[in-house]
C-alpha positions in Angstrom: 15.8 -304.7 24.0 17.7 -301.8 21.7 17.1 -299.6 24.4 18.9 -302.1 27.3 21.6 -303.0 24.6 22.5 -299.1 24.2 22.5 -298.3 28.3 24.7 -301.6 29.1 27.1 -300.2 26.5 27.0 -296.7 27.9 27.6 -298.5 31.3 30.6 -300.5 29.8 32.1 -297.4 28.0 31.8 -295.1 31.8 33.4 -298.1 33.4 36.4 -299.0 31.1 36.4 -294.8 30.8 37.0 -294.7 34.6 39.9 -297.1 34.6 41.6 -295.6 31.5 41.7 -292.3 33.5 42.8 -293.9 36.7 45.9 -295.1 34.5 46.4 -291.9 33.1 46.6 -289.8 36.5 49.1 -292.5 38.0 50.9 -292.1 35.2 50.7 -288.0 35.4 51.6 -288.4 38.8 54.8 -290.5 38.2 55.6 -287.4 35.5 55.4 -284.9 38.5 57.5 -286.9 40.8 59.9 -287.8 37.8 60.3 -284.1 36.6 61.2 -283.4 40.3 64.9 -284.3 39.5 67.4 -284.1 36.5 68.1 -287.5 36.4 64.7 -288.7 36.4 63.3 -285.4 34.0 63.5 -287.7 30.9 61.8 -290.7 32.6 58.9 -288.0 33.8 58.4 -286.5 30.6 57.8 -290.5 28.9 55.5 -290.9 31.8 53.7 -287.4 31.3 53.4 -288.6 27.5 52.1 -291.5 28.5 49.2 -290.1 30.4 48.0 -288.0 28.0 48.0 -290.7 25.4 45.8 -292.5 27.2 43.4 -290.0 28.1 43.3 -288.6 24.4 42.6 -292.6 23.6 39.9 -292.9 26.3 38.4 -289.6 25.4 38.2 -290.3 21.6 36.4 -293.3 22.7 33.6 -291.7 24.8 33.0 -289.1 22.3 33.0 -292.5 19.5 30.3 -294.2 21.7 28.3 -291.2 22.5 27.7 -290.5 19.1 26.8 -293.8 18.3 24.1 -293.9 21.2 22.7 -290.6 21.2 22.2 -290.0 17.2 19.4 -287.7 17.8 22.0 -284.8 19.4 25.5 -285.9 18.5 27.4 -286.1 15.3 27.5 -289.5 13.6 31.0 -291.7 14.6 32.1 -291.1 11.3 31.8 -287.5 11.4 33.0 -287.1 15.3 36.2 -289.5 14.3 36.9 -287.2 11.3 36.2 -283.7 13.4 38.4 -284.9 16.3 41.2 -286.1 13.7 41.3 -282.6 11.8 41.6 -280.8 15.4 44.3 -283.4 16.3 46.3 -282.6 13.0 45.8 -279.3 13.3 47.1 -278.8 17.0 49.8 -281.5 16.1 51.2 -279.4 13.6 51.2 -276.2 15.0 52.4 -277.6 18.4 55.2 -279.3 16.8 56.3 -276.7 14.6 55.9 -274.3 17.3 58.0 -276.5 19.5 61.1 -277.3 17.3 61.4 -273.4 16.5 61.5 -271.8 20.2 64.6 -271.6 21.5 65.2 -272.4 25.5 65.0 -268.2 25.9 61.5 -268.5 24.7 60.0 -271.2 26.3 58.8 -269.3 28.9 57.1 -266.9 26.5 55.8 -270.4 24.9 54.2 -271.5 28.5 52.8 -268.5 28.5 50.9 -268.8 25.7 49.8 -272.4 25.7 48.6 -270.9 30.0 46.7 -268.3 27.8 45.1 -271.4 25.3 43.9 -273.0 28.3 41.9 -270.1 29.4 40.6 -269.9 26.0 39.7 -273.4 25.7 37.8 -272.9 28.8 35.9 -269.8 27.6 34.3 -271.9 24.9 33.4 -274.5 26.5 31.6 -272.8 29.5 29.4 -271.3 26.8 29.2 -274.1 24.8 28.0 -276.1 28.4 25.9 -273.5 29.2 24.4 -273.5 25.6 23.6 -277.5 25.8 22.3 -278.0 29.6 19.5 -279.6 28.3 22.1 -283.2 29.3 22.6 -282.0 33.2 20.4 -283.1 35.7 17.8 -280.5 36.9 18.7 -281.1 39.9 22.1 -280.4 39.7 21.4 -277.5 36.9 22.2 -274.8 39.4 25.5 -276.2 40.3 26.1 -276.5 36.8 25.4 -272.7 36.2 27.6 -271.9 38.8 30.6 -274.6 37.7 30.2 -272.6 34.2 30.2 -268.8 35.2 32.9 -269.4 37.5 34.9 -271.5 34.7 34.8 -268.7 32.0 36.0 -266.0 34.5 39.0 -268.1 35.4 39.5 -268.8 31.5 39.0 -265.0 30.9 41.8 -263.8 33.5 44.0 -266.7 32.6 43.6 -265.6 29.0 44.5 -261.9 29.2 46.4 -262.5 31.8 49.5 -265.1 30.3 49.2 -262.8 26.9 50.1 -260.0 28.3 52.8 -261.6 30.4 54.3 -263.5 27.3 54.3 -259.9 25.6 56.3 -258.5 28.7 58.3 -261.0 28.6 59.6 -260.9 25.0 60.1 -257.5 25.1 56.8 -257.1 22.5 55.4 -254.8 25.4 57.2 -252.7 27.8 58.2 -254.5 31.0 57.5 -251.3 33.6 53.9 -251.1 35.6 51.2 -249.8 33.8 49.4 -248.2 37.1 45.8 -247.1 36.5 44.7 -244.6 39.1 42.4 -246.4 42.0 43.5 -249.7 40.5 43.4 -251.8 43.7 40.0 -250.5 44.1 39.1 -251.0 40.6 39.9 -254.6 41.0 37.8 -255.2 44.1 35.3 -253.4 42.6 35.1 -255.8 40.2 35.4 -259.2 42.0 32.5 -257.8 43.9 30.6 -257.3 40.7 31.7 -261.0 39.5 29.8 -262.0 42.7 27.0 -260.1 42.4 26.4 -261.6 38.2 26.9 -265.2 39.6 24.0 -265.0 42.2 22.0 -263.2 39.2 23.1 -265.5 36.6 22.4 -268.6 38.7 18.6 -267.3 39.8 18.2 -266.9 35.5 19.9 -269.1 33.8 17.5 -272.0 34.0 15.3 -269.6 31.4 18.4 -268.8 29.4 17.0 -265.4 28.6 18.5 -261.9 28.1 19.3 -261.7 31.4 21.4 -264.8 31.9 22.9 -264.1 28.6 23.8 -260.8 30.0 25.7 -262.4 32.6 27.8 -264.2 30.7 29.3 -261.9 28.5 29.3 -259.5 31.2 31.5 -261.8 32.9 34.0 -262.6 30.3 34.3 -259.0 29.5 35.2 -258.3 32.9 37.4 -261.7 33.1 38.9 -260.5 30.3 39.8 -256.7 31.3 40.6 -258.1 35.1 43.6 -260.1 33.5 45.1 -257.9 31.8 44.7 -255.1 34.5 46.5 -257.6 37.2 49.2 -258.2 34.7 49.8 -254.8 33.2 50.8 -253.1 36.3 53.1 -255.9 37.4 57.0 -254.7 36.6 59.1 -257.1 34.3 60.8 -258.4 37.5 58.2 -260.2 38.3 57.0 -262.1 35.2 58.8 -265.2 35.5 56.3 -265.5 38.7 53.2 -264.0 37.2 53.3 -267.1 34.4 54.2 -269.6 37.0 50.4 -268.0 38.7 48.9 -267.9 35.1 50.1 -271.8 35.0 48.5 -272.6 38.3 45.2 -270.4 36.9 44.9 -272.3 33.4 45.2 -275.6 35.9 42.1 -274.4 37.8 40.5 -273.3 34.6 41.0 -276.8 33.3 39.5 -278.6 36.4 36.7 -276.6 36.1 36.6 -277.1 32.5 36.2 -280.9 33.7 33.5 -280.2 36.1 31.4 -278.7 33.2 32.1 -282.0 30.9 31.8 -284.3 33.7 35.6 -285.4 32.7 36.9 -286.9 36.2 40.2 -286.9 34.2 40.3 -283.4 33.8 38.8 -282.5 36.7 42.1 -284.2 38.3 45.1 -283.4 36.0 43.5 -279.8 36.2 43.9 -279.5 40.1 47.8 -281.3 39.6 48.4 -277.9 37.2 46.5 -276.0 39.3 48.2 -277.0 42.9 51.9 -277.7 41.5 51.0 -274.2 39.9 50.6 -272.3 42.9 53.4 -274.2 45.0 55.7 -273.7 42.2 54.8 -269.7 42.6 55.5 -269.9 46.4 58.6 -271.3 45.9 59.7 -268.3 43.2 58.0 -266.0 45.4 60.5 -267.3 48.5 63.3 -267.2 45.9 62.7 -263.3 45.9 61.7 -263.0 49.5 57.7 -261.9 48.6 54.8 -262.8 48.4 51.6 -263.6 46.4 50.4 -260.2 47.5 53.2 -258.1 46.9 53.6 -259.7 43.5 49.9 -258.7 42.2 49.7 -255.7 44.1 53.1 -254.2 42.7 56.1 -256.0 41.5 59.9 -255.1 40.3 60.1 -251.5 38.6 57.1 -250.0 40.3 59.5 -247.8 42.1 61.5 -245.0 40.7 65.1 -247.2 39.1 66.7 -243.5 40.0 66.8 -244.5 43.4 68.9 -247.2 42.4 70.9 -245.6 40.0 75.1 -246.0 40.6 77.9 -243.7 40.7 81.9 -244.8 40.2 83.7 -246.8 37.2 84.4 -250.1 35.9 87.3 -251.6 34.9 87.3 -254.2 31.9 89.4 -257.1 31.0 90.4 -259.0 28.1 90.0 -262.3 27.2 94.0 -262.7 27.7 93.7 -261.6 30.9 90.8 -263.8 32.2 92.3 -266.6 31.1 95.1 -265.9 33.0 92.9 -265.0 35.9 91.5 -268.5 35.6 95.0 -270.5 34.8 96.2 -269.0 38.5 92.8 -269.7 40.3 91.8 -273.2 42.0 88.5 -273.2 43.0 86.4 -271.4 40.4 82.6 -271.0 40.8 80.2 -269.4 37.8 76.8 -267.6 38.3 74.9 -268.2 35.0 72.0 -266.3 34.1 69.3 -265.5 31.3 72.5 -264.0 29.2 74.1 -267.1 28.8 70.7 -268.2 27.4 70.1 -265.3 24.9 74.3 -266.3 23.6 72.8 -270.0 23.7 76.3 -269.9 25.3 76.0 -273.2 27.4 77.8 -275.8 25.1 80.6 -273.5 25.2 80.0 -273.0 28.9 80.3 -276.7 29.5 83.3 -277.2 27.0 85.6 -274.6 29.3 84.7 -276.6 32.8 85.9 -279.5 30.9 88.9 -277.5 30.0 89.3 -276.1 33.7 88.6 -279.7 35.6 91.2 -281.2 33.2 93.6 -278.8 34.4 93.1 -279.6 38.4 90.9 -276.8 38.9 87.8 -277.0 41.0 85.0 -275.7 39.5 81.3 -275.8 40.2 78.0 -273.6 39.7 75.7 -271.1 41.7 72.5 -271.7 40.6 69.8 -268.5 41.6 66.2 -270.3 42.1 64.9 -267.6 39.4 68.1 -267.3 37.4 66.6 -267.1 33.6 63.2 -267.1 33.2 61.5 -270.1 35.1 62.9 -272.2 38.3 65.2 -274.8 36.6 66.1 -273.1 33.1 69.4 -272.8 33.8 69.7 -276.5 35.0 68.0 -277.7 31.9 71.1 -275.3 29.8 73.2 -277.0 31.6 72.0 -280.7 31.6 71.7 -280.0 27.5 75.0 -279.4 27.6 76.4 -282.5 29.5 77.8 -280.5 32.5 77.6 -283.4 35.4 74.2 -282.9 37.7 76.5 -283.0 40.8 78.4 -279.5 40.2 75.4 -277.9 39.8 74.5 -276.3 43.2 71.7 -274.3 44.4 71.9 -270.8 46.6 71.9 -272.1 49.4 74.8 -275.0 48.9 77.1 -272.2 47.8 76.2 -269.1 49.3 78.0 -269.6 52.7 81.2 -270.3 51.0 82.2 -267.4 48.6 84.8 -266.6 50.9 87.1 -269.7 49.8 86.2 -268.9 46.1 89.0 -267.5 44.0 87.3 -266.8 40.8 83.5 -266.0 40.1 82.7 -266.4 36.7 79.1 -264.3 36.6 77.8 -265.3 33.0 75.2 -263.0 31.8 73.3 -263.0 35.0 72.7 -259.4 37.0 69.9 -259.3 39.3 70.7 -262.4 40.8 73.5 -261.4 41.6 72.8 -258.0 43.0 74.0 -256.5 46.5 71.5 -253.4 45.6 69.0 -256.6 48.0 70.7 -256.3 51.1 70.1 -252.4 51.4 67.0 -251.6 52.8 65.1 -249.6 50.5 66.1 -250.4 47.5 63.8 -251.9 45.0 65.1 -255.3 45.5 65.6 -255.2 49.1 65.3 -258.3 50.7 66.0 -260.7 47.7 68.1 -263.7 48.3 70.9 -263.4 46.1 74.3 -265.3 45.0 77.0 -263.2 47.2 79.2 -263.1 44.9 81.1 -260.1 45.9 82.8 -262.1 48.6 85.3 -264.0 46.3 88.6 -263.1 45.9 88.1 -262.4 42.2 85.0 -261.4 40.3 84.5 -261.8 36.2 81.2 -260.2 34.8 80.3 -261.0 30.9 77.9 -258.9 29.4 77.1 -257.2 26.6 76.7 -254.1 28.2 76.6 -251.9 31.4 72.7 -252.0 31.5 70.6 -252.9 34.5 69.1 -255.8 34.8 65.4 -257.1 34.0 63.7 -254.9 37.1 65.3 -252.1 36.4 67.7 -252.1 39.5 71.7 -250.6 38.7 74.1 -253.2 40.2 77.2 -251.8 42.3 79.3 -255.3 41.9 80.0 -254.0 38.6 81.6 -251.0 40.2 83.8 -253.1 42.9 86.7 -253.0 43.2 87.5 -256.9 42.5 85.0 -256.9 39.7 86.2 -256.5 35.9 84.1 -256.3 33.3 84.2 -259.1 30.1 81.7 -256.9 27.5 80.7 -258.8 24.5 78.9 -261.7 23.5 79.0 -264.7 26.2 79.3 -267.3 24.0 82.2 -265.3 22.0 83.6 -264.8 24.9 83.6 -268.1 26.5 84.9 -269.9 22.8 87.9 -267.0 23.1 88.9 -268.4 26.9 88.6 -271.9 25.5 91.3 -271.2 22.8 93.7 -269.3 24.7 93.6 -272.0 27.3 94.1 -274.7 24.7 96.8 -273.1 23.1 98.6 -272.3 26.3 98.5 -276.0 27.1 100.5 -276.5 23.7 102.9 -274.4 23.8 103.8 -275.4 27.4 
């Protein structure tokens, strides 16, 4: 009777189980499709939290009734409740110290490394499957072996892979190519050996031997080198789409990672990551007129930056002058990029369109699709600051009509904005960039002359009606707002 009391509740647990997690992806797919616009973002994120609540509820539950059903190979409830609450606590505080510290200039570093977590996650728990396959189904054993070799490979590049590309990215590692000799050859070489391990590890692993062991830490050595290999010789152009691929990767690692648990939730939310991941890449990748291809197989920087390299003068302004610029200007546009984000310059940003609007100007932005670091950081600087959703264009809303503009404002941002991508040959030929050469007036802040994050010189600096605003952005921008108040008091 014990025995039909303990398999009705294991019925009643996979049943309630499935219907939690049937609430949870709706719910992770109303996040998606709410995080798909600014004015929904906030409403997506409560959904996204949501989700997860639920599945952490539903999951704690399983692992509860499990214990209490299968004493004989699980800890007791009391023990699993207290081991799941001290790995919650743990990851709670560290997540949310973590998260009130970064600053939006970091995030993507951040993504990076929770991308590389989620191949290390999967590492340990394709061994730890592999270790306990005593629960799977002989007859699906073999497709187990496989769902776990092939899920601690992904983890392994994923792992490597988002380090190294959150290292590039904050500057902890150089951002130009590391290019082994043979290295496109070197990575076939060993995809072919990956293949050749799984057949061997599949035929053996039922015995769990040497051998099979073999295998396994064969693969997640060469997991681990093939990641940072890909990544390594990728210039610092590129990185913002490298972790957008590492994102989709850790998604696939994690549906895998669900395959090996038998977690239909995870197995689901993973291919979400992994998909939205990889379209998410596409898009940057169109953004920068590439492709997948060209992006692993050499990125921005590979080539020689001397081919790129500028010859004239630059002329430089004041902040007297600019605002003067601006008081005689009526239709103003400004071409934010990752500089305004490093002067945490937005609020001050916002504060001088308020200043401008008040004034009769018109004034609106040119958003670059990888402006910053990820798709949509500079609209989330933006939205932070309060600057109204609809003067916040994209490329292609604004790039036909530079011609009618009188004033570009270019805030920090340089390759974006970079007419090096209409001539061929150049390292960034082909690029879609904000033209905005074709205004009457151009206004660059920076902090310096330097070239941008790929390396590549940029002429517009050098044009004729460019000037130069060096210094700090947000310095900058709180000088302009001044002067323009104090010439509306003493008019």
């Amino acid at each position: 009777m014990a025995s039909i009391d303990t398999a009705s509740l294991l019925d009643w647990t996979y049943r309630l189980s499935n219907v939690g997690y049937i609430v949870a992806a709706v719910l992770f797919l109303a996040a998606l499709s709410g995080l798909s616009k600014p004015e929904t973002a906030r409403r997506g994120n409560a959904f996204g939290i949501a989700g997860m609540a639920v599945a952490v509820v539903i999951a704690i539950f399983q692992a509860l009734v499990t214990a209490d059903t299968k004493p004989d190979t699980h800890f007791s409830p009391l023990i699993t409740l207290i081991l799941i609450a001290v790995a919650i606590g743990i990851g709670g505080v560290i997540g949310i110290t973590r998260a009130r510290s970064v600053a939006m200039t970091g995030m993507p570093q951040l993504i990076a490394l929770f991308n590389g977590l989620v191949g290390l996650g999967a590492i340990f728990i394709g061994f730890n499957s592999y270790i306990f396959a005593e629960d799977v189904a002989p007859d699906a054993l073999k497709f187990h072996f496989g769902e776990v070799y092939i899920g601690v490979f992904i983890g392994a590049v994923t792992f490597t892979g988002s380090i190294v590309a959150g290292l590039k990215l904050s500057e902890k590692i150089k951002g130009s190519p590391l290019l082994l000799p043979g290295r496109n050859a070197l990575n076939i070489a060993i995809l072919v050996v990956t293949l050749v391990l799984l057949a061997v590890f599949i035929a053996t692993g039922t015995e769990g031997g040497t051998i099979a062991w073999a295998c396994m830490v064969a693969v997640t050595a060469l997991g681990l080198f093939l990641g940072w290999h890909l990544v390594i010789a990728i210039g610092g152009g590129d990185m913002p789409v490298v972790v957008s691929i590492m994102n989709s990767y850790s998604g696939w690692a994690a549906a895998f990672t669900g395959l090996m648990l038998g977690n239909p939730l995870l197995i689901i939310t993973g291919a979400l990551v992994g998909s939205s991941g990889a379209y998410l890449s596409y898009i940057m990748c169109e953004a920068m007129n590439r492709s997948f291809a060209n992006v692993i197989l050499g990125g921005f920087g590979s080539e020689a930056t001397s081919a790129s390299a500028v010859e004239g003068s630059h002329t430089e302004v004041n902040h007297e002058d600019t605002a003067e610029i601006l008081r005689n200007a009526d239709k103003i546009l400004i071409a934010p990029g990752y500089g305004m984000a490093v002067a945490q310059a937005q609020y001050a940003v916002a504060d001088l369109v308020r200043n401008l609007r008040a004034d009769g100007k018109e004034v609106v932005f040119g958003i670059h699709p990888v402006a910053g670091r990820l798709p949509g950081h500079m609209n989330v600087l933006l939205a932070e600051a309060k600057v109204p959703y609809d003067i916040v264009l994209e490329l292609d809303e604004v790039n036909d009509d530079f011609a009618d503009v009188d004033v570009t404002l270019v805030i920090g941002a340089n390759d974006t904005v970079n007419p090096m991508a209409e001539q061929p040959g150049s390292p960034i030929a082909g690029m879609p960039v904000l033209k905005v050469w074709e205004s009457e007036r151009v206004i660059v802040l920076k902090r310096s002359m330097g070239s941008g994050y790929s390396g590549v010189q940029n002429p517009l600096f050098f044009n004729e009606n460019t000037d130069m605003l060096i210094g700090d952005a947000k310095a900058s921008i709180d000088s302009l707002n001044r002067i323009l108040a104090d010439s509306k008091v003493n008019a």
